[in-house]
C-alpha positions in Angstrom: 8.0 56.7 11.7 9.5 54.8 14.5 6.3 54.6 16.2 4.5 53.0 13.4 7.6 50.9 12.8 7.3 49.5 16.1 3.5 48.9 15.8 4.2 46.6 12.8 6.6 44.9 14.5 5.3 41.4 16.1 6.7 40.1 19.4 9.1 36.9 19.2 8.4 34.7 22.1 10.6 32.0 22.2 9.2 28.8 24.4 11.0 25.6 25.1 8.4 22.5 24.2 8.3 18.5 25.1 9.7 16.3 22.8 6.4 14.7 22.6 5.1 18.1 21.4 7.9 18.0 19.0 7.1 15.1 17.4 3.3 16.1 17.1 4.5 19.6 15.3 6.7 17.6 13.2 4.3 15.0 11.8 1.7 18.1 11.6 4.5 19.7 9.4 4.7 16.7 7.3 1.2 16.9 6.8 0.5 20.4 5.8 3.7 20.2 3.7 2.4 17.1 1.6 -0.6 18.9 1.2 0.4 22.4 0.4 3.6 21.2 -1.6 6.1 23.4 0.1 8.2 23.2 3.0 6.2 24.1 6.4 7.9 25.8 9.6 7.5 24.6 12.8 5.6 28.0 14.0 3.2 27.6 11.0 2.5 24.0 12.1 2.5 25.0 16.0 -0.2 28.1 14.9 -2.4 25.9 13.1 -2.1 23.3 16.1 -3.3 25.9 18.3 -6.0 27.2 16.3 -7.2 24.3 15.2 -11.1 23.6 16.1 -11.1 20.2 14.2 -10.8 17.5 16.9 -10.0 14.9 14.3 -7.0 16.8 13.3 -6.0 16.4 16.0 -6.5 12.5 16.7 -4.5 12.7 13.6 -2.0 13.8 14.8 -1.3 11.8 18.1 -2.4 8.6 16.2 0.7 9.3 13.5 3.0 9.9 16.5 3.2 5.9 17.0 1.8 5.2 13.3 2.8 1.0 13.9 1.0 1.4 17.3 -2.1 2.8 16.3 -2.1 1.0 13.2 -2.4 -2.2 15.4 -5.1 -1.1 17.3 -7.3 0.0 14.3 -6.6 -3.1 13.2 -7.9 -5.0 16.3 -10.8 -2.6 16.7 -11.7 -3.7 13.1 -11.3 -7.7 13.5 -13.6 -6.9 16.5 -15.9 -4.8 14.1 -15.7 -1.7 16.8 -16.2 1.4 14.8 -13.3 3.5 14.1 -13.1 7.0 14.4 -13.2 9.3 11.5 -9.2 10.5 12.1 -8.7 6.2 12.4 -9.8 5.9 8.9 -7.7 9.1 7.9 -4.8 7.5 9.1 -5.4 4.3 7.1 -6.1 6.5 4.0 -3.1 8.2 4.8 -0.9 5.0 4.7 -2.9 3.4 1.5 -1.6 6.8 -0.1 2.0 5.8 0.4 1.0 2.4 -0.4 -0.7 3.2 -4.1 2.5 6.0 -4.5 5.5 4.6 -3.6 7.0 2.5 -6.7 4.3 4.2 -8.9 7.1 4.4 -12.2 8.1 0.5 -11.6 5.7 -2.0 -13.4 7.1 -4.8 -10.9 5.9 -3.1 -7.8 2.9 -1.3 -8.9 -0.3 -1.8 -7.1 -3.3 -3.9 -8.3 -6.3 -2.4 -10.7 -8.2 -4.2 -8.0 -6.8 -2.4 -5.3 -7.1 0.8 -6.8 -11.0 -0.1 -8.2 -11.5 -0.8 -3.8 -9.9 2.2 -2.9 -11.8 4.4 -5.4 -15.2 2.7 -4.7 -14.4 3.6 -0.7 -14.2 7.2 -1.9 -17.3 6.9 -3.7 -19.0 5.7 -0.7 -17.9 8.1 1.3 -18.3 10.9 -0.9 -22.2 9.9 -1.1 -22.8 11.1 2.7 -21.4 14.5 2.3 -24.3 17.1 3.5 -23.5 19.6 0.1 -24.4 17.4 -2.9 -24.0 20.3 -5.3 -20.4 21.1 -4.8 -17.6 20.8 -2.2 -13.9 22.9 -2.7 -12.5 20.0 -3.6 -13.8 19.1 -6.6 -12.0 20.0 -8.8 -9.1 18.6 -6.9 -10.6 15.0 -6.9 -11.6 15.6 -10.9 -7.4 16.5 -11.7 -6.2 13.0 -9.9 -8.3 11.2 -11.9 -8.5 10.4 -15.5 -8.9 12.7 -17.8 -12.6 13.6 -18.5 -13.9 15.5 -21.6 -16.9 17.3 -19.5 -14.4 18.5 -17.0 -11.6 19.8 -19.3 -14.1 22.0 -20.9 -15.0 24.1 -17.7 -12.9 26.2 -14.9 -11.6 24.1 -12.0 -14.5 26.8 -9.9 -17.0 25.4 -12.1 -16.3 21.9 -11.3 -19.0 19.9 -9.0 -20.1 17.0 -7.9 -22.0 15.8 -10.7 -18.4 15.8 -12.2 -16.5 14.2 -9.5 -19.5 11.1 -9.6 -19.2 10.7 -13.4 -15.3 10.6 -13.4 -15.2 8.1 -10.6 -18.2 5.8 -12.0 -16.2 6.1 -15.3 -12.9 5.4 -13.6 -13.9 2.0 -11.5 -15.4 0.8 -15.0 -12.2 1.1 -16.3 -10.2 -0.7 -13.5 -12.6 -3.4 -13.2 -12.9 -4.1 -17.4 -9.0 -6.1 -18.0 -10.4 -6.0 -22.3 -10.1 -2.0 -22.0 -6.9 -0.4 -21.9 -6.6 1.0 -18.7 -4.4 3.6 -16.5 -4.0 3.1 -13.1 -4.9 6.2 -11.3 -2.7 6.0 -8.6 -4.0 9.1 -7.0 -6.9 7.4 -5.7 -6.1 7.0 -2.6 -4.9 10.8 -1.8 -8.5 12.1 -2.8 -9.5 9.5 -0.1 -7.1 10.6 2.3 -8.4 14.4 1.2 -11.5 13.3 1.5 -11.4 12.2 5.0 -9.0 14.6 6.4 -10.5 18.2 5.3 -14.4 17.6 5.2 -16.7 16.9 8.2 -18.9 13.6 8.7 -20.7 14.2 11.8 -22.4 11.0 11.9 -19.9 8.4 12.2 -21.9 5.0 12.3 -22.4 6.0 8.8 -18.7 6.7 7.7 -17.9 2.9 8.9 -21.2 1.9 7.4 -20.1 3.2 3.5 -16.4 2.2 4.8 -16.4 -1.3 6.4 -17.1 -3.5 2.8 -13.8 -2.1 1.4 -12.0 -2.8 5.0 -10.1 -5.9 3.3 -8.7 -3.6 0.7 -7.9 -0.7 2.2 -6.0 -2.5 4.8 -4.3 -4.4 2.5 -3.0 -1.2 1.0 -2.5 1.1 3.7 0.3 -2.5 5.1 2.0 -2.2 2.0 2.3 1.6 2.7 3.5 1.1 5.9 5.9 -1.1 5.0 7.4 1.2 1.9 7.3 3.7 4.3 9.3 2.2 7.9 11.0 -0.8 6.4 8.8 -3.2 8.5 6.0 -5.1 8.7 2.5 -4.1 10.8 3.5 -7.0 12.5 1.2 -7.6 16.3 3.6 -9.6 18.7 0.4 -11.0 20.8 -1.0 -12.9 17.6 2.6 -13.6 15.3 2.3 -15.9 12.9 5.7 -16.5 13.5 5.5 -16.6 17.3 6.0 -19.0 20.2 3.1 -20.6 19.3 4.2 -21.7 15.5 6.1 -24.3 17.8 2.9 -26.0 18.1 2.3 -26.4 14.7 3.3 -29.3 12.6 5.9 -29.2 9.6 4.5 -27.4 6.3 4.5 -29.9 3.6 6.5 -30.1 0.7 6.4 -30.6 -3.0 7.3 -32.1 -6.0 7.4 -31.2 -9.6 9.1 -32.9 -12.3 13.0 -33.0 -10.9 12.0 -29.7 -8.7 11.5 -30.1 -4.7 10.1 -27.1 -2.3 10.1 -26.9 1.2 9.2 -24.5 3.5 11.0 -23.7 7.5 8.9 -21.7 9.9 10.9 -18.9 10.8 10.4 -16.3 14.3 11.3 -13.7 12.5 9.7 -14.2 8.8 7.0 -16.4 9.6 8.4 -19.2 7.1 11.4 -19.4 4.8 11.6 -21.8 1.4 14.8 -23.8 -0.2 14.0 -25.0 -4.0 15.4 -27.8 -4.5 17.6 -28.0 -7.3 18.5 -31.6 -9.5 22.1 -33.0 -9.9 24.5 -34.8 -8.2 25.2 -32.1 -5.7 21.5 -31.4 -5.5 21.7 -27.4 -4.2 19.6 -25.7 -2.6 18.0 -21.7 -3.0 16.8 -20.1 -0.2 13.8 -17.6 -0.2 13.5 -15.8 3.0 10.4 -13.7 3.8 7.6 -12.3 2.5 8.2 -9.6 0.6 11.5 -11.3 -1.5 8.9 -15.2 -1.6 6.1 -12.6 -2.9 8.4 -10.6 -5.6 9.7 -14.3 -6.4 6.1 -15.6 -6.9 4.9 -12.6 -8.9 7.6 -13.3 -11.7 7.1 -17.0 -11.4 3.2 -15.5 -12.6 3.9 -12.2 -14.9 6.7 -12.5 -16.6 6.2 -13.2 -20.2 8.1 -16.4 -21.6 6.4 -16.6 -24.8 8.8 -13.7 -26.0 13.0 -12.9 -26.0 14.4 -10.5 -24.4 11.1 -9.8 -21.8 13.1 -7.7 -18.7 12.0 -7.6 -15.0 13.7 -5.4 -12.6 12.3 -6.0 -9.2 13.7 -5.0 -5.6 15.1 -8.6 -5.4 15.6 -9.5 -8.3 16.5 -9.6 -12.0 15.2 -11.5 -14.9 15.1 -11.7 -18.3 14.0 -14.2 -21.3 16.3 -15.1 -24.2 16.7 -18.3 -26.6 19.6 -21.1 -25.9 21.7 -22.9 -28.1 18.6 -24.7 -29.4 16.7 -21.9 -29.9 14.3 -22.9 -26.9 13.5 -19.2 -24.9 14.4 -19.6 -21.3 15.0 -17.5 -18.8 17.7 -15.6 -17.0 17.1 -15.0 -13.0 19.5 -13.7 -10.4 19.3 -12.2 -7.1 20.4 -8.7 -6.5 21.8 -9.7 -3.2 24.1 -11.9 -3.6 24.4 -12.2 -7.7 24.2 -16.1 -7.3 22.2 -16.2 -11.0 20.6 -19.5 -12.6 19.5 -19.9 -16.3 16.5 -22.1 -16.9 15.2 -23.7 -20.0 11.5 -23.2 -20.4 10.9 -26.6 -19.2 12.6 -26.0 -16.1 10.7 -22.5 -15.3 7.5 -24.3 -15.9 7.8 -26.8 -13.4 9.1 -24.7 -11.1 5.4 -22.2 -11.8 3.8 -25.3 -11.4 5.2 -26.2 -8.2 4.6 -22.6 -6.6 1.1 -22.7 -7.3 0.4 -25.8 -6.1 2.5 -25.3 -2.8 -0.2 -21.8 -2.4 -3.1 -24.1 -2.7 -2.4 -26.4 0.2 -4.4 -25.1 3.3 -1.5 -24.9 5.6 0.5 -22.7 3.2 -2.1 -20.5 2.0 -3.3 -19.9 6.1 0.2 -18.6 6.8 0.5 -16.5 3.9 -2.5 -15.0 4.4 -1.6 -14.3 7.9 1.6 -12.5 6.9 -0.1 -10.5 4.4 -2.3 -8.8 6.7 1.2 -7.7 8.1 2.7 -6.2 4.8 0.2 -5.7 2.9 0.1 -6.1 -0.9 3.7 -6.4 -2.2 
């Protein structure tokens, strides 16, 4: 007995590793955690590291050591239309799955039908140059994060193919790109991408950034806003800031005028460009906007928020707003800044000059360059 007890027993060997060996094994954890959806030990992620055959993998998991840093170069390589590598475009699928997940359950900060119509019709590209068109093992996978589908329910998730997984998806982009249906926004799009990427082979890689390269504009969009959700900063590239040095070169944005309403904007270092509303009255205040993403959540109300109705509600990041009617029974709206709970109540008058003078402030040239700018460094927000 003890000899067969010993025989079972397995040898401990205890090893003292880099901390850049660390950080590998713990962002390989994180992985095969999110994908397996339970914890992972380091010795499973170091065993899997050392048996692993798949070179992108690998890549994978260097380039997510320094995810800003080798977001930044993916993102040259691309403005310089150098292919990327097959783990490069797992990495951005990796970060547009944060992007289309994180704030999934709050209507203010959900992603865009578009972006999720982009993301699925990269996945459908992709999926097109597999080798197997019959059947991979994940088909049934990609089937269950989509929209429910009839044809699918009806079989065993082993009897689920590719004929499936191409209906469901052609199906699904119909229904993000048609606003007259009532749609759902699969937000798991962007995790069969991911999925995609990561576990199945593509030898030929001129032909991954081929089927990938029209949806570049979208994907990168999305995998910012990931980033962003994900390290509390922007993808920002300190050679080419839109902020920089070199905005001292540049002459003063313009401002605006709209009824008894003024906006300016300040270029800022840090933010690339602040704005102060101007407010009327004798002491003629002034509200300051700083920064993309709180000028961006600011806008989006300014655009969505429903002041045909009472008692319409928006609970943003930044800030709170609701519609009600005044003394005269006009419907105006309520806004206030979580930050500092300095809170304004317009009339509808007031709120629709003030609409009016955000969007035509986004369609002078100078504004619309910088913004543009500093979404390529958070993304859709």
């Amino acid at each position: 007995m003890a000899e067969k007890a010993a025989i079972a027993q397995q040898p401990v060997i205890s090893i003292r590793i880099s901390e850049t060996l660390r950080t590998r094994l713990e962002t390989l954890k994180a992985l095969m955690s999110m994908k397996s959806g339970e914890p992972v030990s380091t010795s499973e992620a170091a065993k899997q590291l050392l048996e692993s055959s798949k070179e992108e993998r690998l890549e994978l998991v260097n380039l997510l050591s320094e995810p800003t840093d080798s977001l930044l170069k993916i993102r040259r390589k691309a403005d310089s239309r150098l292919p990327l590598s097959q783990a490069e475009w797992t990495l951005v699928a990796y970060y547009c799955l944060h992007g289309a997940e994180t704030f999934a359950n709050t209507a203010q900060t959900e992603i865009s039908y578009e972006s999720l119509a982009g993301i699925l019709e990269a996945f459908q590209a992709v999926y097109g140059l597999l080798r197997k068109p019959k059947k991979t093992h994940l088909d049934s996978f990609f089937v269950a994060h989509l929209p429910s589908d009839r044809q699918a329910e009806a079989k065993n998730p082993e009897e689920i193919g590719s004929d499936d997984v191409r209906r469901v998806v052609t199906h699904t982009i119909r229904m993000l790109k048609n606003p007259t249906e009532e749609r759902q926004r699969p937000i798991f799009v962007a995790r069969n991408l991911y999925f995609l990427l990561d576990e199945l082979e593509f030898p030929n890689v001129e032909k991954l950034n081929e089927a990938l390269w029209p949806y570049w504009p979208i994907l990168w969009r999305v995998c910012a806003r990931g980033h962003y959700f994900h390290h509390a900063q922007p993808l920002q590239d300190q050679n080419a800031s839109v902020g920089g040095l070199e905005a001292a070169f540049h002459p003063p944005l313009p401002s605006f005028k709209e009824g008894e309403y003024r906006l300016e904007f300040v270029r800022s270092p840090s933010d690339g460009f602040s704005l102060w509303l101007y407010f009327p009255g004798r002491l003629s205040p002034r509200y300051p906007v700083s920064g993309y993403p709180r000028i961006s959540e600011l806008r989006t109300i300014l655009e969505r928020l429903d002041v045909k109705r009472e008692l319409i509600f928006w609970e943003g990041r930044y800030f709170l707003a609701y519609t009600g009617r005044d003394a005269e029974e006009v419907i105006g709206v309520n806004f206030r800044a979580r930050e500092n709970g300095i809170t304004f109540d317009f009339h509808g008058d007031d709120w629709k000059s003030i609409r009016n003078l955000f969007r035509r402030a986004w369609q002078a040239p100078e504004v619309h360059r910088l913004w543009d700018a500093l979404a390529l460094e958070y993304g859709e927000l």
